[in-house]
PATORKOL-267016 format. One record per atom (N, C-alpha, C): residue in one letter; atom name; x, y, z. Coordinates in steps of 0.1 Angstrom, whole numbers, plus 5000, padded with zeros to 4 digits. Layout:
REM PATORKOL-267016
+------+------+------+------+------+
| code | site |    u |    v |    w |
+------+------+------+------+------+
|    A |   CA |    X |    Y |    Z |
...
+------+------+------+------+------+
REM end
This chain:
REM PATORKOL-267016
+------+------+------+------+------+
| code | site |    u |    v |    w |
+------+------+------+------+------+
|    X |    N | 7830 | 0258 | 5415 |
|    X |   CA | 7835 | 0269 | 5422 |
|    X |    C | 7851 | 0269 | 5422 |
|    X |    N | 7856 | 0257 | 5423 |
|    X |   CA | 7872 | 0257 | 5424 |
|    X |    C | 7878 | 0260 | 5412 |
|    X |    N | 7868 | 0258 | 5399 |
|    X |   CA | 7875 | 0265 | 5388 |
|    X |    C | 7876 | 0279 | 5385 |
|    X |    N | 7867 | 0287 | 5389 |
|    X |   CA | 7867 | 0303 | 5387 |
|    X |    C | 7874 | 0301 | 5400 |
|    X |    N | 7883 | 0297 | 5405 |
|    X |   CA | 7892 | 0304 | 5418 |
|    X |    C | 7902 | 0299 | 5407 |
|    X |    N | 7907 | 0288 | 5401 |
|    X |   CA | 7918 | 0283 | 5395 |
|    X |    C | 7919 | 0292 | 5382 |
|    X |    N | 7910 | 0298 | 5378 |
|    X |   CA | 7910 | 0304 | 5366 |
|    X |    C | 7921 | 0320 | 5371 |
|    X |    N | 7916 | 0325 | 5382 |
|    X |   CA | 7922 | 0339 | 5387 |
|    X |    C | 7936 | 0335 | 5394 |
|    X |    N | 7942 | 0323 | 5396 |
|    X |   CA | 7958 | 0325 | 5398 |
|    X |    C | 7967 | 0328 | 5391 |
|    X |    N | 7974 | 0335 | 5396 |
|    X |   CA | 7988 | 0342 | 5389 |
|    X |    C | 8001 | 0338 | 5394 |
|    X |    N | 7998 | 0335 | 5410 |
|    X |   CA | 8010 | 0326 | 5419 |
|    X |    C | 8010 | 0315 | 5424 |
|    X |    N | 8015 | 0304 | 5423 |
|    X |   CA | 8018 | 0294 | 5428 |
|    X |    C | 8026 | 0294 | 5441 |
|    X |    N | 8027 | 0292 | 5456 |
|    X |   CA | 8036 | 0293 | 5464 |
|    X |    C | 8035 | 0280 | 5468 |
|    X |    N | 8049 | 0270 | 5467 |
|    X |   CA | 8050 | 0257 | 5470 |
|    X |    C | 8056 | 0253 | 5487 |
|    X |    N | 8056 | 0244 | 5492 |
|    X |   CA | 8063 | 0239 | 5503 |
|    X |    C | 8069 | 0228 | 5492 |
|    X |    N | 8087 | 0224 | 5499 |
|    X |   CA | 8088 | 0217 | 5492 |
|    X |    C | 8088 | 0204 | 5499 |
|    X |    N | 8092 | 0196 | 5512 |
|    X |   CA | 8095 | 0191 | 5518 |
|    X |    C | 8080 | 0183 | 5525 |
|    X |    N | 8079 | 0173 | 5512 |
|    X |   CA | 8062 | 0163 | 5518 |
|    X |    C | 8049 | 0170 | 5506 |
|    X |    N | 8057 | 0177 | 5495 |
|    X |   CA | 8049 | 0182 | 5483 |
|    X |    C | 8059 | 0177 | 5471 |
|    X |    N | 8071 | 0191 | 5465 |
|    X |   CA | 8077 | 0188 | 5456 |
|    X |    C | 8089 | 0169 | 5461 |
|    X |    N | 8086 | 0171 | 5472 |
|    X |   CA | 8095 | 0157 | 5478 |
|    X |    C | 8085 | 0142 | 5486 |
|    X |    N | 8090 | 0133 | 5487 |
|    X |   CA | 8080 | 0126 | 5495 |
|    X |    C | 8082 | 0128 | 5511 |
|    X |    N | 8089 | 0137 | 5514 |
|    X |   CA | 8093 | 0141 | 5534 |
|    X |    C | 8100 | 0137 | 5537 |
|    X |    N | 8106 | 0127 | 5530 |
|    X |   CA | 8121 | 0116 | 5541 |
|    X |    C | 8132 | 0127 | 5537 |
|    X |    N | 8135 | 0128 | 5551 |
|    X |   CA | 8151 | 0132 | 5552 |
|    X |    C | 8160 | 0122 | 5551 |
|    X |    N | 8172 | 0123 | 5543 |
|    X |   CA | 8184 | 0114 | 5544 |
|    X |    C | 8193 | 0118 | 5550 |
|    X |    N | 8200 | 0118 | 5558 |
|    X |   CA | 8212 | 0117 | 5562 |
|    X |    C | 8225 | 0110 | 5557 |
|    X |    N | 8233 | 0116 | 5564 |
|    X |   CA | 8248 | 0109 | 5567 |
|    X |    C | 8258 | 0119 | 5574 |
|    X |    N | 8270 | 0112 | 5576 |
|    X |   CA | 8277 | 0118 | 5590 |
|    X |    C | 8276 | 0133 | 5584 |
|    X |    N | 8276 | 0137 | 5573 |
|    X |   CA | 8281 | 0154 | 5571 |
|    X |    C | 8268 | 0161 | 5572 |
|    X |    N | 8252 | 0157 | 5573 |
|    X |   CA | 8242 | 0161 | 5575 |
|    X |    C | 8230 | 0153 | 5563 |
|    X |    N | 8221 | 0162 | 5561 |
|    X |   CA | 8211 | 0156 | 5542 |
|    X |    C | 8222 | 0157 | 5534 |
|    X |    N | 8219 | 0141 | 5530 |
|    X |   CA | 8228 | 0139 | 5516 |
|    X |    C | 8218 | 0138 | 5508 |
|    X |    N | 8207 | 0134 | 5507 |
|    X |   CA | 8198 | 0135 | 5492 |
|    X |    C | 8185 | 0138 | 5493 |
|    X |    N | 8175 | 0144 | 5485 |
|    X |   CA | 8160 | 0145 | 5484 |
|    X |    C | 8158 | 0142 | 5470 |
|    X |    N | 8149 | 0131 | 5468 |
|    X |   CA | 8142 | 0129 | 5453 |
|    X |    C | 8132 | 0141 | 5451 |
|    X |    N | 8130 | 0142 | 5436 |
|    X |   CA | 8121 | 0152 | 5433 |
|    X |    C | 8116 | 0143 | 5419 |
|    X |    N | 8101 | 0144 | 5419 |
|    X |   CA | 8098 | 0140 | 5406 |
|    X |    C | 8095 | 0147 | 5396 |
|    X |    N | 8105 | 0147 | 5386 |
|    X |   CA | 8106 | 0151 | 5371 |
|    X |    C | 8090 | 0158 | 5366 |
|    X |    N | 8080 | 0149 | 5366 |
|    X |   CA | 8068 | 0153 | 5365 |
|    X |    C | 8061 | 0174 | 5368 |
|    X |    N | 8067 | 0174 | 5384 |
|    X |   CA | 8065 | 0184 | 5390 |
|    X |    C | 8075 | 0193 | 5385 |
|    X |    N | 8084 | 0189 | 5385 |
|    X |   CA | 8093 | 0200 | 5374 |
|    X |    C | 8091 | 0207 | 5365 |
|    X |    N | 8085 | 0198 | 5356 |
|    X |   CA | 8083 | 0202 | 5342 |
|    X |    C | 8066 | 0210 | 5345 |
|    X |    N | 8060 | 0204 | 5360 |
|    X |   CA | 8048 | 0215 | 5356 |
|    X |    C | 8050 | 0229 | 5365 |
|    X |    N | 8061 | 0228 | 5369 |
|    X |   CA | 8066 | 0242 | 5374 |
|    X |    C | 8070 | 0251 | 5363 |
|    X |    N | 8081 | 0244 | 5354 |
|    X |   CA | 8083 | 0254 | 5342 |
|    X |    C | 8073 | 0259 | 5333 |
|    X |    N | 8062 | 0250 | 5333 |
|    X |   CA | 8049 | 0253 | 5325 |
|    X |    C | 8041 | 0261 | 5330 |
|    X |    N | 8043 | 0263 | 5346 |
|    X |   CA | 8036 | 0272 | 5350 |
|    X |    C | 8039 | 0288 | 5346 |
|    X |    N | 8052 | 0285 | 5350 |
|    X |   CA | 8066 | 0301 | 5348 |
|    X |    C | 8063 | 0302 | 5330 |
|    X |    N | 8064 | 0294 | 5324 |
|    X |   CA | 8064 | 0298 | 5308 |
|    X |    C | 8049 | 0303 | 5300 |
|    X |    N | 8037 | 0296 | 5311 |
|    X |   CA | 8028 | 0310 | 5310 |
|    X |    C | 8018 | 0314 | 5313 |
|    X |    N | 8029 | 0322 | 5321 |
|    X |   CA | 8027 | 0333 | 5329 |
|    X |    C | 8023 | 0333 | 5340 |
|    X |    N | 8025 | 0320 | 5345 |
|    X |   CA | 8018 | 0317 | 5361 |
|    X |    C | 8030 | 0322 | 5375 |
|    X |    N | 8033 | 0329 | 5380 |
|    X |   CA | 8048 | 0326 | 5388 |
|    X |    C | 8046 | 0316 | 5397 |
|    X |    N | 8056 | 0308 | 5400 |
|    X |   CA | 8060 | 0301 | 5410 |
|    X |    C | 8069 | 0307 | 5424 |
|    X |    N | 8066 | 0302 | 5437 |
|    X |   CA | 8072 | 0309 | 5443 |
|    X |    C | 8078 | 0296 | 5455 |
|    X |    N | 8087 | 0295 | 5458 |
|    X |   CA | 8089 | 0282 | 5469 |
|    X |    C | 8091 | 0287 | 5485 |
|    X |    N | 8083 | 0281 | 5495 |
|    X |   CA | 8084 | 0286 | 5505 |
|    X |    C | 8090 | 0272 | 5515 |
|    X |    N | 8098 | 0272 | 5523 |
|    X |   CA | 8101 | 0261 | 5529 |
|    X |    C | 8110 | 0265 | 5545 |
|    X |    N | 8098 | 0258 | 5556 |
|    X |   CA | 8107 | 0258 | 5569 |
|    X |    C | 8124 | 0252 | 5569 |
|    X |    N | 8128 | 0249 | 5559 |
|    X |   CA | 8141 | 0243 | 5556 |
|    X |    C | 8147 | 0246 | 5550 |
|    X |    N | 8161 | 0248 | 5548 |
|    X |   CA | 8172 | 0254 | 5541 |
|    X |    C | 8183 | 0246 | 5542 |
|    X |    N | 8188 | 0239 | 5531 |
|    X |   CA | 8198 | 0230 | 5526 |
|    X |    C | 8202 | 0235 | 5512 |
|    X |    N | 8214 | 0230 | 5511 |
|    X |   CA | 8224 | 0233 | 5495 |
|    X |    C | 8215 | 0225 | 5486 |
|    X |    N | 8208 | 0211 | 5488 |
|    X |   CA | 8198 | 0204 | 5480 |
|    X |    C | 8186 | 0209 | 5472 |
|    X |    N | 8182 | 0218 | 5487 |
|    X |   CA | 8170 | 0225 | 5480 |
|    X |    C | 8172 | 0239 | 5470 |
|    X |    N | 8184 | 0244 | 5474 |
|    X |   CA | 8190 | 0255 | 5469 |
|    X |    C | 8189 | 0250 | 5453 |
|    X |    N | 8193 | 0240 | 5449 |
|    X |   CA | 8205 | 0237 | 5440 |
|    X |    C | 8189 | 0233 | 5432 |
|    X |    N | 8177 | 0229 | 5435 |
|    X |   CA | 8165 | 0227 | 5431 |
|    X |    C | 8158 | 0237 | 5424 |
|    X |    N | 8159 | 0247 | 5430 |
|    X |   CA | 8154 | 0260 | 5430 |
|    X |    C | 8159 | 0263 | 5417 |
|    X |    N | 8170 | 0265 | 5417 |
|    X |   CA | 8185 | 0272 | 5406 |
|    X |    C | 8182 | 0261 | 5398 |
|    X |    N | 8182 | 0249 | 5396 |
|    X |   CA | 8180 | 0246 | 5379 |
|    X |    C | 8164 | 0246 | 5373 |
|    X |    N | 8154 | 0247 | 5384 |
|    X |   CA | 8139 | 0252 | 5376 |
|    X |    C | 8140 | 0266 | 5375 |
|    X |    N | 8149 | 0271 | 5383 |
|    X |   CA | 8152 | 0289 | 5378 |
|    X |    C | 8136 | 0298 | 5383 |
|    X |    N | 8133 | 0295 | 5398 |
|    X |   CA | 8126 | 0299 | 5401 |
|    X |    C | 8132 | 0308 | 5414 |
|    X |    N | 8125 | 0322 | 5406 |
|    X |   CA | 8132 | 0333 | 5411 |
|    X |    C | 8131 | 0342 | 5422 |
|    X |    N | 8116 | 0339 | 5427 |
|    X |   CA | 8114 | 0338 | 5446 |
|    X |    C | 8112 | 0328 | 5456 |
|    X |    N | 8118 | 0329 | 5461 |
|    X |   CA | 8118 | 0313 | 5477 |
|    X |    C | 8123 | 0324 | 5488 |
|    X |    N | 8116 | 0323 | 5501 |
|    X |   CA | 8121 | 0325 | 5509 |
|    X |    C | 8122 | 0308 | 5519 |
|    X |    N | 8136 | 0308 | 5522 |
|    X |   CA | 8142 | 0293 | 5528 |
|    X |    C | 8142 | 0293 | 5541 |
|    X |    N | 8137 | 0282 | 5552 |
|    X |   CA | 8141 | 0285 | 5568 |
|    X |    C | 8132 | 0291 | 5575 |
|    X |    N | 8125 | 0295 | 5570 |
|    X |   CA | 8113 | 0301 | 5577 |
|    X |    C | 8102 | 0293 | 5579 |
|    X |    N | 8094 | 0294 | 5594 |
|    X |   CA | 8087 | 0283 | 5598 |
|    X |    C | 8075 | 0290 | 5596 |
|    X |    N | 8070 | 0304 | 5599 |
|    X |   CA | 8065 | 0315 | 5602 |
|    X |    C | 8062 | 0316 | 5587 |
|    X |    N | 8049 | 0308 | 5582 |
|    X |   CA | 8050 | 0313 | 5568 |
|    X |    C | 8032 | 0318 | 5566 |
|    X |    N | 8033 | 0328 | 5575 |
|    X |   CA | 8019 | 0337 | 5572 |
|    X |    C | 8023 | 0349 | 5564 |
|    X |    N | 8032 | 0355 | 5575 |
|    X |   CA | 8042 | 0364 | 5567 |
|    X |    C | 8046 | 0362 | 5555 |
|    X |    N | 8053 | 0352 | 5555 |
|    X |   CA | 8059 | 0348 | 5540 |
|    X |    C | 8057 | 0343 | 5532 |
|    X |    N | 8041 | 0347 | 5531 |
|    X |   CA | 8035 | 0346 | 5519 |
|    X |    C | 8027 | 0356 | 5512 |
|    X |    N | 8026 | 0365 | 5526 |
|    X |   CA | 8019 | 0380 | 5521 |
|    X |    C | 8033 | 0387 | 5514 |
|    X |    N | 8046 | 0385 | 5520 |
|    X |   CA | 8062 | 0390 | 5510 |
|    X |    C | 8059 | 0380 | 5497 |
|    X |    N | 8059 | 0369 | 5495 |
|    X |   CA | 8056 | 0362 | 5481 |
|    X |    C | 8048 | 0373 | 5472 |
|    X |    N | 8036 | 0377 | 5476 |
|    X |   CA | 8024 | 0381 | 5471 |
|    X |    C | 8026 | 0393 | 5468 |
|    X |    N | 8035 | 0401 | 5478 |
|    X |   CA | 8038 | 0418 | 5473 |
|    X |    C | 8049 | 0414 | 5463 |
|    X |    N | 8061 | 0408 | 5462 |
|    X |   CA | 8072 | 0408 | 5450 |
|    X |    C | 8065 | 0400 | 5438 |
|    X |    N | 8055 | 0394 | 5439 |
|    X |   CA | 8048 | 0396 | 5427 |
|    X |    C | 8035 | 0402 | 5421 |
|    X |    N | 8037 | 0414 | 5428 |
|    X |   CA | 8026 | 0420 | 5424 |
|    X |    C | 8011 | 0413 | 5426 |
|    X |    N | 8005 | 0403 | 5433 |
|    X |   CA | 7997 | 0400 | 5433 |
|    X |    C | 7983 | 0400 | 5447 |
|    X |    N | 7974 | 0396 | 5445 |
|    X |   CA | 7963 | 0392 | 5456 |
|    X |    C | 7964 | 0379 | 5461 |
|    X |    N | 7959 | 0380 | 5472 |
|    X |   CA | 7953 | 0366 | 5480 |
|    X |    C | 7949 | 0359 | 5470 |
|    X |    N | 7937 | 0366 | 5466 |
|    X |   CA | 7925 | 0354 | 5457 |
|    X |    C | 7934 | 0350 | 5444 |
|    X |    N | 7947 | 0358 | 5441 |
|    X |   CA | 7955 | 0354 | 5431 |
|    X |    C | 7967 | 0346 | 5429 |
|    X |    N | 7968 | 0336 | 5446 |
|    X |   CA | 7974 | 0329 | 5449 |
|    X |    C | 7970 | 0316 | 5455 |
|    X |    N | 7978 | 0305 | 5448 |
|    X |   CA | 7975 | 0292 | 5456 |
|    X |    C | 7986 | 0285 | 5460 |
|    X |    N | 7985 | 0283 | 5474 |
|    X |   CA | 7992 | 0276 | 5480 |
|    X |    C | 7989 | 0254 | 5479 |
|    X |    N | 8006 | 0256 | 5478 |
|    X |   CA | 8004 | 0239 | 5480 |
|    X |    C | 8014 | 0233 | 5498 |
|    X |    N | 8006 | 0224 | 5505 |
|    X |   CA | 8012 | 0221 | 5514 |
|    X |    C | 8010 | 0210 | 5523 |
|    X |    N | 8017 | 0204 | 5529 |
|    X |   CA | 8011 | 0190 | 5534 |
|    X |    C | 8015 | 0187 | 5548 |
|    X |    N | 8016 | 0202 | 5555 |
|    X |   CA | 8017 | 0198 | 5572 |
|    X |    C | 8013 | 0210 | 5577 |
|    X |    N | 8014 | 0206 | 5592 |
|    X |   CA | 8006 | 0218 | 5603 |
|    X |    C | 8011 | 0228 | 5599 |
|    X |    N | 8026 | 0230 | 5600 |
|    X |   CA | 8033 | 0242 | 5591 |
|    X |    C | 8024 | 0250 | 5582 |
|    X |    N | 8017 | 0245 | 5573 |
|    X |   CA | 8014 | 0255 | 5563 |
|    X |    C | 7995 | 0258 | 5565 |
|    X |    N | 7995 | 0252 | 5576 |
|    X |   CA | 7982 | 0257 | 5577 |
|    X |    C | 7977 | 0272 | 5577 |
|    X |    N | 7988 | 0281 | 5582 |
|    X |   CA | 7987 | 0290 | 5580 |
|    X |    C | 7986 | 0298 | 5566 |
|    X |    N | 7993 | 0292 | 5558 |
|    X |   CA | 7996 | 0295 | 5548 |
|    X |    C | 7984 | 0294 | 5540 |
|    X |    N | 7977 | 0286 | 5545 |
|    X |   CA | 7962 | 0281 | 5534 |
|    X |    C | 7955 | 0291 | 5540 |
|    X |    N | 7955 | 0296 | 5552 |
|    X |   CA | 7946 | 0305 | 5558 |
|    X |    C | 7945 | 0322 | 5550 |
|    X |    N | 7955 | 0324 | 5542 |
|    X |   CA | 7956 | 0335 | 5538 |
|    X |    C | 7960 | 0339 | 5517 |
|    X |    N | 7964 | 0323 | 5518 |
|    X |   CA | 7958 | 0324 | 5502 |
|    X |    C | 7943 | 0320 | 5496 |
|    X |    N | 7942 | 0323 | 5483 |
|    X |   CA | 7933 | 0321 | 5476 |
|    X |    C | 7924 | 0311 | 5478 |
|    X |    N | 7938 | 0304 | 5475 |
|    X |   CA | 7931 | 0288 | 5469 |
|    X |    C | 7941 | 0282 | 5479 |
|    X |    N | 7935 | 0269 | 5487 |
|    X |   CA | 7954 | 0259 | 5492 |
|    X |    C | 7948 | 0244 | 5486 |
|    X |    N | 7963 | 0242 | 5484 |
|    X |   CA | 7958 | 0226 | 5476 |
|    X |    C | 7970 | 0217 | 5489 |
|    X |    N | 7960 | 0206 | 5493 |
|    X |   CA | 7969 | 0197 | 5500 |
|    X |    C | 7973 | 0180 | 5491 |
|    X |    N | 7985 | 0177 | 5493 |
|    X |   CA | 7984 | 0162 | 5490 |
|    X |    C | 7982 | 0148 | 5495 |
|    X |    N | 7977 | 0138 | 5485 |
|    X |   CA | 7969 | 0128 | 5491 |
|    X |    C | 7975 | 0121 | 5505 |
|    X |    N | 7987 | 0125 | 5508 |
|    X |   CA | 7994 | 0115 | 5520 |
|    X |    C | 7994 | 0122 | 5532 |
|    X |    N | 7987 | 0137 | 5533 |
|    X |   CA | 7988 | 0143 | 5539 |
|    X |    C | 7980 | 0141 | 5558 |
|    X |    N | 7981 | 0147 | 5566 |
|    X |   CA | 7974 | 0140 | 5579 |
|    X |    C | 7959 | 0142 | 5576 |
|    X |    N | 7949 | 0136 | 5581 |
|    X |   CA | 7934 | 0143 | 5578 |
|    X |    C | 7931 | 0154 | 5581 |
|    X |    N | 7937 | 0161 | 5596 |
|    X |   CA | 7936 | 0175 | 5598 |
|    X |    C | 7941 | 0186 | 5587 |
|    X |    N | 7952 | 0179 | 5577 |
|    X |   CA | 7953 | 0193 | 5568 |
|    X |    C | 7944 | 0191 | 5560 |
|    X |    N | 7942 | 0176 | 5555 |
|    X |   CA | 7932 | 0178 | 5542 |
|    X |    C | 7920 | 0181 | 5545 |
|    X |    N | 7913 | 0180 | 5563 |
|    X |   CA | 7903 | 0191 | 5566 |
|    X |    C | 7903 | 0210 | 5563 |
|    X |    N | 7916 | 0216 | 5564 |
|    X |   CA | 7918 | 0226 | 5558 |
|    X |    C | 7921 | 0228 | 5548 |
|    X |    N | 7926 | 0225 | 5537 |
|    X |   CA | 7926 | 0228 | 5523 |
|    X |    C | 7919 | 0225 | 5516 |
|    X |    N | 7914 | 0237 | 5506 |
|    X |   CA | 7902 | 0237 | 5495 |
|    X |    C | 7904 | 0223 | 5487 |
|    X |    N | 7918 | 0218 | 5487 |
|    X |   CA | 7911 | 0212 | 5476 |
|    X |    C | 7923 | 0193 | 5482 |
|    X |    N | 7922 | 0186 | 5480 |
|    X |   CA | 7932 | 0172 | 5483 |
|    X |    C | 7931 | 0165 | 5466 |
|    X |    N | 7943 | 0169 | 5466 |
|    X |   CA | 7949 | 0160 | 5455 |
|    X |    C | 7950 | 0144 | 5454 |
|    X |    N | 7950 | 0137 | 5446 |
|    X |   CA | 7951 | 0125 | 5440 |
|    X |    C | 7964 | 0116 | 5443 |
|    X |    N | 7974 | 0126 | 5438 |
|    X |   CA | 7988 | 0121 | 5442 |
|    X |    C | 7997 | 0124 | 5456 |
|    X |    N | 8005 | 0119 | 5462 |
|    X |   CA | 8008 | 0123 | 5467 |
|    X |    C | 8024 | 0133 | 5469 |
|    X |    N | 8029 | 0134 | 5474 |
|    X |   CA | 8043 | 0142 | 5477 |
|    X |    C | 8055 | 0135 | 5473 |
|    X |    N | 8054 | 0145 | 5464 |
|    X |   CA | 8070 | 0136 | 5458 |
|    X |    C | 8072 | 0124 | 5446 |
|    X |    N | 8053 | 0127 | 5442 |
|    X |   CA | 8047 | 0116 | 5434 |
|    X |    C | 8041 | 0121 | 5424 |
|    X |    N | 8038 | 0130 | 5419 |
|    X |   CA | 8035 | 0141 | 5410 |
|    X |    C | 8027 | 0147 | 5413 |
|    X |    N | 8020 | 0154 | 5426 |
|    X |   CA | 8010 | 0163 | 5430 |
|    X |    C | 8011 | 0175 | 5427 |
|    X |    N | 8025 | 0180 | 5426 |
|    X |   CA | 8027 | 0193 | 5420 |
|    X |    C | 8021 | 0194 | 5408 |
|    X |    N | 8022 | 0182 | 5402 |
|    X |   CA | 8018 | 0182 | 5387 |
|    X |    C | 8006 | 0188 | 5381 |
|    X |    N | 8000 | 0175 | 5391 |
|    X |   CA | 7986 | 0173 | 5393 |
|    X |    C | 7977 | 0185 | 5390 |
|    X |    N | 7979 | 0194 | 5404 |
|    X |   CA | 7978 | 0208 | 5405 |
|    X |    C | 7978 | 0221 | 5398 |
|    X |    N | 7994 | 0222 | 5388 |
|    X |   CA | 7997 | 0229 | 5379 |
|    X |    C | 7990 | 0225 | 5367 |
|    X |    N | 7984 | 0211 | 5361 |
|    X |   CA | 7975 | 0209 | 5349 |
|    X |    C | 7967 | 0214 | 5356 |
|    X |    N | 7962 | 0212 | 5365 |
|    X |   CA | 7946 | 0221 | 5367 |
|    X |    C | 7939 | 0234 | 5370 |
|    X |    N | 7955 | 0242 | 5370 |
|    X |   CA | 7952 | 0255 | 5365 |
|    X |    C | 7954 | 0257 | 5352 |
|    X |    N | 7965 | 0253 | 5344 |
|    X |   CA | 7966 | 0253 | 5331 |
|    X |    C | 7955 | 0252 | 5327 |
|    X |    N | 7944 | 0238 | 5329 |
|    X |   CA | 7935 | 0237 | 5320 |
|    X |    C | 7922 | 0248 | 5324 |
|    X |    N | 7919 | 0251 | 5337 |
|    X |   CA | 7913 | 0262 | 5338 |
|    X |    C | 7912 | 0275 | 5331 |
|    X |    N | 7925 | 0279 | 5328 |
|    X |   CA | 7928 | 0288 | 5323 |
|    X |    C | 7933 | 0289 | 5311 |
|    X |    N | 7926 | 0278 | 5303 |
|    X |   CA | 7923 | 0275 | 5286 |
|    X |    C | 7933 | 0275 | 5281 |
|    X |    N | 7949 | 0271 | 5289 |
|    X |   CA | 7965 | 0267 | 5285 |
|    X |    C | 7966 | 0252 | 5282 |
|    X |    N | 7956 | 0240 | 5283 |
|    X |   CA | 7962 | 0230 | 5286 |
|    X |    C | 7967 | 0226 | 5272 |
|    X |    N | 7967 | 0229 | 5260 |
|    X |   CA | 7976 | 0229 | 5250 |
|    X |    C | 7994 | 0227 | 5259 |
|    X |    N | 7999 | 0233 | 5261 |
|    X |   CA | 8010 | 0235 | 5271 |
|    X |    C | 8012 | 0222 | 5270 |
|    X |    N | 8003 | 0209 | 5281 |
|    X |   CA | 8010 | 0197 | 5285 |
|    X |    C | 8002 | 0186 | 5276 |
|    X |    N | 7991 | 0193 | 5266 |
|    X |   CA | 7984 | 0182 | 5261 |
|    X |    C | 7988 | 0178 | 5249 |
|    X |    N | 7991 | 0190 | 5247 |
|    X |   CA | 7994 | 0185 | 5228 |
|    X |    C | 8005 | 0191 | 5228 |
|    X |    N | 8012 | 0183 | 5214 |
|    X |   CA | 8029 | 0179 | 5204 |
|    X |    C | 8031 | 0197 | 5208 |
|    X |    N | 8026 | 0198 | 5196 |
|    X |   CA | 8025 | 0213 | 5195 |
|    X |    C | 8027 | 0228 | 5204 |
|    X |    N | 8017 | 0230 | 5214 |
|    X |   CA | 8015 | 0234 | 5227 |
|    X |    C | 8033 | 0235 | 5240 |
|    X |    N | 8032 | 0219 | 5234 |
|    X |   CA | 8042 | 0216 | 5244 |
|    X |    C | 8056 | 0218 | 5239 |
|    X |    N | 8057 | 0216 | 5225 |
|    X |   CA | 8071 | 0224 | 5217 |
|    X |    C | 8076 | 0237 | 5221 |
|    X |    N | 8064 | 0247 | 5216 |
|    X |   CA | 8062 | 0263 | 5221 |
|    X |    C | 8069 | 0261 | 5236 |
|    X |    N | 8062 | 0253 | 5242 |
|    X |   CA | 8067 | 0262 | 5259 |
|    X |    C | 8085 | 0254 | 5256 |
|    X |    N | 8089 | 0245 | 5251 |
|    X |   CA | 8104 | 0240 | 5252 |
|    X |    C | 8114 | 0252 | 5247 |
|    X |    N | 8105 | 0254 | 5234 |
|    X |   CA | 8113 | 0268 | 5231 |
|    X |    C | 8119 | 0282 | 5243 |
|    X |    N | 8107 | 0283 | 5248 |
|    X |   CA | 8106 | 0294 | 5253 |
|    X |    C | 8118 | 0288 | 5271 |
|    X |    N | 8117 | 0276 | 5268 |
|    X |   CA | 8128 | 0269 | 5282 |
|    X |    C | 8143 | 0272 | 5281 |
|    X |    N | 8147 | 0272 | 5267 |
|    X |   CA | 8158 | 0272 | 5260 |
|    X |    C | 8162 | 0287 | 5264 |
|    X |    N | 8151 | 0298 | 5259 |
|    X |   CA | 8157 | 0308 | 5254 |
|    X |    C | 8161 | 0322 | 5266 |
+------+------+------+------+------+
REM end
């Protein structure tokens, strides 16, 4: 069943904060000084965008870190700072032209519970509380900030008869090209 839902996605809507990150805030006297992101999840975000999947970032938080995240995967909807993300995901879904059943959400706290409530598909990660991964369709392997985005994005790829993209020489040239251009 989870693959004819993975087969009909067109949007990806991420949380980043305990998904594309592992959730530690860092500080120092001037506020967040750093968030790791792993490379892995990157590159299956660009794989998603290069074909044809959109990405979209949704996060109760807004920092120049996350900003500065966003702007080098060159992902071209995020609404930032908003906690209230029921709403802000049916706005994801209208600026890309898409459906519920044509969206999956990824998210790993009470926050986005909502958010699973009204997309498609929601995928939670492995470190997440047991109450989210009782609400989301599906609990990933990896967890936040560990490659679960990854995880996730090959397994619509491969649903959707793309996994050429991350599996093979070949496949995966094509999409560099198209990174470049």
């Amino acid at each position: 069943m989870i693959t004819e839902k993975l087969k009909k996605i067109k949007l990806v809507i991420t949380d980043i904060d305990g998904v594309l990150t592992d959730g530690l805030l860092h500080y120092d006297a001037n506020g967040e000084a750093i968030k790791s992101f792993h490379v892995r999840d990157g590159l299956g975000i660009r794989m998603l965008i290069e074909s044809g999947i959109q990405v979209a970032v949704l996060s109760g938080r807004d920092s120049s870190i996350l900003r500065k995240r966003i702007a080098d995967l060159k992902i071209s909807h995020f609404i930032l700072g908003k906690l209230e993300k029921e709403s802000a995901c049916f706005q994801l879904m209208q600026q890309n032209n898409v459906a519920a059943e044509e969206t999956a959400y990824i998210g790993d706290d009470s926050v986005d519970l909502p958010a699973f409530a009204v997309c498609g598909l929601s995928f939670t990660v492995a470190d997440a509380p047991q109450y989210v991964k009782t609400c989301a369709d599906y609990v990933l392997q990896l967890g936040g900030g560990k490659g679960a985005f990854r995880e996730m994005s090959d397994m619509i790829l491969e649903a959707q008869g793309k996994s050429e993209v991350y599996a093979t020489a070949k496949g995966f040239l094509k999409t560099v090209e198209k990174m470049t251009q």
